[in-house]
C-alpha positions in Angstrom: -10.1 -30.3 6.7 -12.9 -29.3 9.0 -12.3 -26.1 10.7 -12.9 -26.1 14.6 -14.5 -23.5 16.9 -12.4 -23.8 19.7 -9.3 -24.0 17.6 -10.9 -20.1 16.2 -11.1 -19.0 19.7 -7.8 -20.0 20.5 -6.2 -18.2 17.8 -9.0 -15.2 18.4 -7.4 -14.6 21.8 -3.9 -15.2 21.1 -3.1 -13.7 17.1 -6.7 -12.0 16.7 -4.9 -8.3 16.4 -3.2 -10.3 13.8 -5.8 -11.8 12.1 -4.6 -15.7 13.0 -8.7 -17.0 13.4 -9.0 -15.4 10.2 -6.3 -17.2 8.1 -7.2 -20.4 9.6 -10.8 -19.9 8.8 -9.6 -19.4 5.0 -10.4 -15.8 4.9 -7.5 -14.3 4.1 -8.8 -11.2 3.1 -10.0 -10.2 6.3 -6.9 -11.6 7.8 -5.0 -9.1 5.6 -6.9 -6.1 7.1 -7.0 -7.2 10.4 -3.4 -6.6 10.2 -2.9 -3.8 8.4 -5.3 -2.0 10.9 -4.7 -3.3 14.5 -7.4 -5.9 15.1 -9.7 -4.4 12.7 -9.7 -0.7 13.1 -8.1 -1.0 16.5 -9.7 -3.4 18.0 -13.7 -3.3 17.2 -13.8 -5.8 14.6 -11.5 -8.0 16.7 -14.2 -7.4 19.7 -17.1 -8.4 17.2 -15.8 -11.5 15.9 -16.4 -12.8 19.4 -19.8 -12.9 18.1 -18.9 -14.2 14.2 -16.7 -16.8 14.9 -19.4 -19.4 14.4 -21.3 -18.0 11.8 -17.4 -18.0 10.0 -16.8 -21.7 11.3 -20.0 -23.0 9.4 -19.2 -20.9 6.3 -15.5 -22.4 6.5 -16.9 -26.1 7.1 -19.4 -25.5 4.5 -22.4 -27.3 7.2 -25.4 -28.6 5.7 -27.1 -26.2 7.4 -25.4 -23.3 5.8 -25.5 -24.6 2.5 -28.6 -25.3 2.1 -29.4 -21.8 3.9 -27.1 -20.0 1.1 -28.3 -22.1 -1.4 -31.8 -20.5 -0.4 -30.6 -16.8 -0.3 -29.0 -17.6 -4.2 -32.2 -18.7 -5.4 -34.1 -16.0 -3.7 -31.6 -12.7 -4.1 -29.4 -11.6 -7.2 -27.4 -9.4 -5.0 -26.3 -8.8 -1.5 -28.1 -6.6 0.7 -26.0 -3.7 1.9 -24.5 -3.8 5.1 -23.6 -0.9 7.2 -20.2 -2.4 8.5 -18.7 -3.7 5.5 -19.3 0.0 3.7 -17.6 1.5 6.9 -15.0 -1.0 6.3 -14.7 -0.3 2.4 -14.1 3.6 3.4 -12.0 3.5 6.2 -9.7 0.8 4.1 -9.9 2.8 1.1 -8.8 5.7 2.9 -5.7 4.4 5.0 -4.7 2.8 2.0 -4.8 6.1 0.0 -3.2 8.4 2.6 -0.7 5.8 2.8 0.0 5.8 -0.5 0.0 9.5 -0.9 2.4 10.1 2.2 5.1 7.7 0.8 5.8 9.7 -2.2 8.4 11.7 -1.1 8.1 15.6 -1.2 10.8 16.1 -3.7 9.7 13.3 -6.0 6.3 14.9 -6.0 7.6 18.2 -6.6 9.6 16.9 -9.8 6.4 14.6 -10.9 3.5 16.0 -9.5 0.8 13.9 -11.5 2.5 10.5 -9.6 0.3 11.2 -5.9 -2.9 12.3 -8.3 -2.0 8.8 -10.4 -1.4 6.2 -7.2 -3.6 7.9 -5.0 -6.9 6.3 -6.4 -5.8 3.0 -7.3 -4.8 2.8 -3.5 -8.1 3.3 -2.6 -9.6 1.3 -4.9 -7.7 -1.7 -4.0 -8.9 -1.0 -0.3 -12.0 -0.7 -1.6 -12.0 -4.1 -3.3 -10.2 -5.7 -0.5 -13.2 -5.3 2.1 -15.8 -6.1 -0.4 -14.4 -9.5 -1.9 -14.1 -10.4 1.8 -16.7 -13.8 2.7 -18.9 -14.8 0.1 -19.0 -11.6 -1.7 -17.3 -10.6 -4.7 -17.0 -7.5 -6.9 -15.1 -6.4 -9.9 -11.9 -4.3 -9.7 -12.9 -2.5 -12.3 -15.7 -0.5 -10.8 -13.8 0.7 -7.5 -11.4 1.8 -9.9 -13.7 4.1 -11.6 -15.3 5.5 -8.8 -12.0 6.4 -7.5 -10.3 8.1 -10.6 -13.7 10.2 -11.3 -13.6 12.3 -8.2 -9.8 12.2 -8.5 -9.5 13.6 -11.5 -11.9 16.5 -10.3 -11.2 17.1 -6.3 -7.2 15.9 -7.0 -6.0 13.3 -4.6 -4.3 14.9 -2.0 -5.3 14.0 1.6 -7.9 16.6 2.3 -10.0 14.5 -0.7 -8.8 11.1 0.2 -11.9 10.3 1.8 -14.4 11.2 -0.7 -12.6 9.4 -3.5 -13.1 6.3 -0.8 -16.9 7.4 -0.7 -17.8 7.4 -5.0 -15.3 4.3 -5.2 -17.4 2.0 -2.4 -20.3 3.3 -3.9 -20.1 2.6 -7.8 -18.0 -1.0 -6.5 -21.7 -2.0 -4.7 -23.3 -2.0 -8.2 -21.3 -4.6 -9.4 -21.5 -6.9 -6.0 -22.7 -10.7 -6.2 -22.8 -13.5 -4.4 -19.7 -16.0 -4.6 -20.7 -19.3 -6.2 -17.6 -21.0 -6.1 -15.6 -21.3 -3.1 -12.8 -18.5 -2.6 -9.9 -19.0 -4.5 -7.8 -19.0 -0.9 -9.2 -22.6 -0.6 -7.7 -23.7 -3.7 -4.4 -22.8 -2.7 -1.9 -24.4 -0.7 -0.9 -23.0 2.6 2.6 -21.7 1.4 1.4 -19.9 -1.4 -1.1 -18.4 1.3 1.3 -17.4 3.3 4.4 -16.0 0.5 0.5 -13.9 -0.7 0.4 -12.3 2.3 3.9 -11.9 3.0 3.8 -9.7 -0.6 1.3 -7.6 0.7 2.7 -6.8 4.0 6.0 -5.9 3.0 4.0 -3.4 0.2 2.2 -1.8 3.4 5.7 -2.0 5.4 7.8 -0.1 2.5 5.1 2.3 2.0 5.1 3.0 5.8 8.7 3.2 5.8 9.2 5.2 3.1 6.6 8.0 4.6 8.0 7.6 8.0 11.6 8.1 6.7 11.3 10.9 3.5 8.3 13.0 4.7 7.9 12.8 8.7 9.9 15.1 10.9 11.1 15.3 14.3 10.9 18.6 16.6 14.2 19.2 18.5 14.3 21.2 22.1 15.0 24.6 19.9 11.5 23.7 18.5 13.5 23.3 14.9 11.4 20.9 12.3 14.2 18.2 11.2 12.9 15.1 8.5 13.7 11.7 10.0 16.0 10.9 7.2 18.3 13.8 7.7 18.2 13.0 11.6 19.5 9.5 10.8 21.6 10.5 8.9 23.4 13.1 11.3 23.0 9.8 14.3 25.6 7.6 12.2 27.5 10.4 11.4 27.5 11.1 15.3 30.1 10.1 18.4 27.2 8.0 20.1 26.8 5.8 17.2 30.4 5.8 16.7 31.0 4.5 20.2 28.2 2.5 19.8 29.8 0.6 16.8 33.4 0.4 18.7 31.4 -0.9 21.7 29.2 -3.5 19.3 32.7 -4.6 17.6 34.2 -5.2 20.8 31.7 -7.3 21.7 31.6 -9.6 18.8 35.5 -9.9 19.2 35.0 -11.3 23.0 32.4 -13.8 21.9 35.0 -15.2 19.5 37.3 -15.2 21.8 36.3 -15.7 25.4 32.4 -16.3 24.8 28.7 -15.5 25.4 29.0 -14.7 28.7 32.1 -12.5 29.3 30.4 -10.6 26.1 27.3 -10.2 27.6 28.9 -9.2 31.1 31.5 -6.5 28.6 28.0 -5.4 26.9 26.7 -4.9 30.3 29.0 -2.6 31.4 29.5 -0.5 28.0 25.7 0.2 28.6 26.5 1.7 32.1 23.5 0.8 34.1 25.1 2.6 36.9 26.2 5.8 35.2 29.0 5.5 36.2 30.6 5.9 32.8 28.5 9.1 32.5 29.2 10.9 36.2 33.1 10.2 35.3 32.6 12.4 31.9 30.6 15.1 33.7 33.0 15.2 36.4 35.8 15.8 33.6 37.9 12.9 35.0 39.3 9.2 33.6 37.5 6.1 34.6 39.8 4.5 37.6 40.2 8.0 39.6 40.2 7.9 43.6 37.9 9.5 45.9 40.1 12.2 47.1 40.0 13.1 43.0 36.5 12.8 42.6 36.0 15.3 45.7 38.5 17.4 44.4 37.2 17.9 41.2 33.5 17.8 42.7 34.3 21.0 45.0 36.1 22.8 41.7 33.2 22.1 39.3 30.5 22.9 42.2 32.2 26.4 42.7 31.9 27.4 38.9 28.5 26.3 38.6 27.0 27.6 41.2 23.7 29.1 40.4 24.6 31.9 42.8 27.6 33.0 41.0 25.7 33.5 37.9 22.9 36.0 36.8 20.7 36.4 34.0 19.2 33.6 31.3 22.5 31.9 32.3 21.6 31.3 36.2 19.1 28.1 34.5 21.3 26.6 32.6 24.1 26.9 35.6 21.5 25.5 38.2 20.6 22.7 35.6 24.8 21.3 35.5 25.4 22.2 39.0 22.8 19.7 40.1 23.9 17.2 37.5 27.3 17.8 39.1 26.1 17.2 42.4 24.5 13.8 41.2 27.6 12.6 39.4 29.6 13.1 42.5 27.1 11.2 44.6 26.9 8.6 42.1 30.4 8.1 41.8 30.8 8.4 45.7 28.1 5.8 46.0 30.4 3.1 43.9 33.5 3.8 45.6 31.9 3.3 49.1 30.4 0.1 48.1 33.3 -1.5 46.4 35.4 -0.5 49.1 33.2 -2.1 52.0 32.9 -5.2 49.3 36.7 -5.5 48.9 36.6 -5.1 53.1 34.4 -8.1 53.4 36.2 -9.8 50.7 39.4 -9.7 52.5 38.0 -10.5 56.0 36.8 -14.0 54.5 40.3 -14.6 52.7 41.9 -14.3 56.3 39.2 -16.4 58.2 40.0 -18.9 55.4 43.6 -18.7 56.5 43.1 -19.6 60.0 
């Protein structure tokens, strides 16, 4: 099926971050690391396929004018000549593919096996390596990215500060093996389903990896400046009242769509996410939901009394100046409400009795 230019474009400007114009051109590869890097390390190969797009077309469409151009260069060159931004590609590949590998080994399983980072580290790089270079009609052995990853790794040991020249000796002993592709790639060969559940694989290998380094080893910094890992802060937020509410609130809603439908749910959803705050001035006014105005003041004047930053001294005049003014904007909130209902529920009734007469 001939590939079309405008077809390219269209999936260029719509899914290029994604790599779309890529997998509809056939070249999958570069479709893969176009998503794995936003657009082709954020954004600059997306920018210069404006300018490849073509060149890509003809090599997809194989157009007598390409082939007999590359059936030229076979004749004429045993190898490719090296190019500048496919080796940038190969390092930068081979690296984010080895820090991401070494990141999502979690501490303590590194501290129990300690070779395993040192082990996956270089094959991760190596298959980054690969990646870029197989990418258009180019092609080069496994093999040799493989051994110009472990050789540095076995000597410099693959932890992050030495991620990048493993990438270096792994690009460079993978461009003695590089040749030209004579056959088409295998991509080509294969139907589109297979294409996709391919790259489907792949992604959900990048996706774990980033999930595990994102949940065992990354950590969050709380206002007391405390270093907490993701996973234990998860762990504490289902173990929480928020998510507890959250999961009455959730249930609740499930329960009225059985029962009454989509949109008394949605309207009960709206309101348990208390766009008004009026759920939360009621809890810092320390009263039940429902309570008149003469109540709120009351308890407004009481509250506003003990918290009054001029009643306090010391490091606790802050933090007493800090709940007094959320006091004070609780009670206006709350005040706020009860004016307009009550000037709704007014109007309200003056159209029920103009109905009457």
């Amino acid at each position: 099926m001939q590939k079309r230019s405008s077809v390219a474009y269209l999936l260029w400007l719509v899914g290029g971050w994604l790599g779309l114009h890529h997998f509809y051109l056939g070249r999958d590869r570069q479709a893969f690391v176009w998503w794995c890097t936003l657009g082709g390390f954020f954004g600059l190969g997306w920018l210069r396929d404006l300018f490849c797009i073509p060149r890509y077309v003809e090599t997809a469409n194989d157009t007598p004018e390409f082939v007999k151009y590359y059936t030229e260069l076979l004749r004429t060159r045993q190898s490719p000549r090296f190019s500048v931004s496919r080796f940038a590609g190969q390092l930068f590949m081979g690296s984010f593919f080895g820090l991401l590998a070494t990141v999502s080994v979690p501490d303590e399983v590194d501290e129990l096996y300690p070779l395993i980072r040192p082990f996956i580290a270089p094959v991760a790089v190596a298959i980054g390596v690969h990646t870029v270079g197989n990418i258009g009609r180019e092609e080069g052995p496994l093999k040799n990215a493989l051994i110009g990853a472990y050789i540095p790794a076995l000597l410099l040991y693959a932890d992050p500060t030495n991620i990048v020249y493993i990438a270096i000796l792994s690009a460079v002993l993978f461009r003695r093996g590089v040749s030209y592709r004579r056959t088409p790639e295998k991509w080509k060969r294969e139907g589109l389903c297979k294409r996709v559940v391919i790259l489907g694989v792949a992604g959900c290998i990048v996706c774990t990896a980033w999930g595990s380094a994102i949940y065992y080893n990354m950590k969050v910094t709380t206002a007391e400046g405390e270093s907490i890992r993701v996973k234990d802060a998860l762990n504490h937020f289902f173990e929480s009242p928020a998510w507890k509410d959250f999961k009455e609130v959730l249930g609740h809603v499930v329960n009225l769509i059985w029962e009454r439908g989509w949109r008394e749910a949605y309207r009960e959803f709206v309101e348990a996410l208390d766009p008004e705050g009026e759920a939360a001035a009621y809890k810092t006014l320390e009263l039940e939901e429902g309570a008149t105005q003469k109540e709120i003041t009351q308890r407004y004047r009481k509250l506003a009394r003990t918290w009054h930053p001029d009643k306090h001294t010391g490091p606790g005049k802050e933090a007493a100046a800090q709940q007094f003014m959320k006091i004070q904007g609780a009670y206006e909130t709350l005040s706020k409400i009860h004016t307009r209902r009550a000037t709704h529920k007014k109007e309200h009734s003056f159209e029920q009795e103009e109905r009457r007469f």
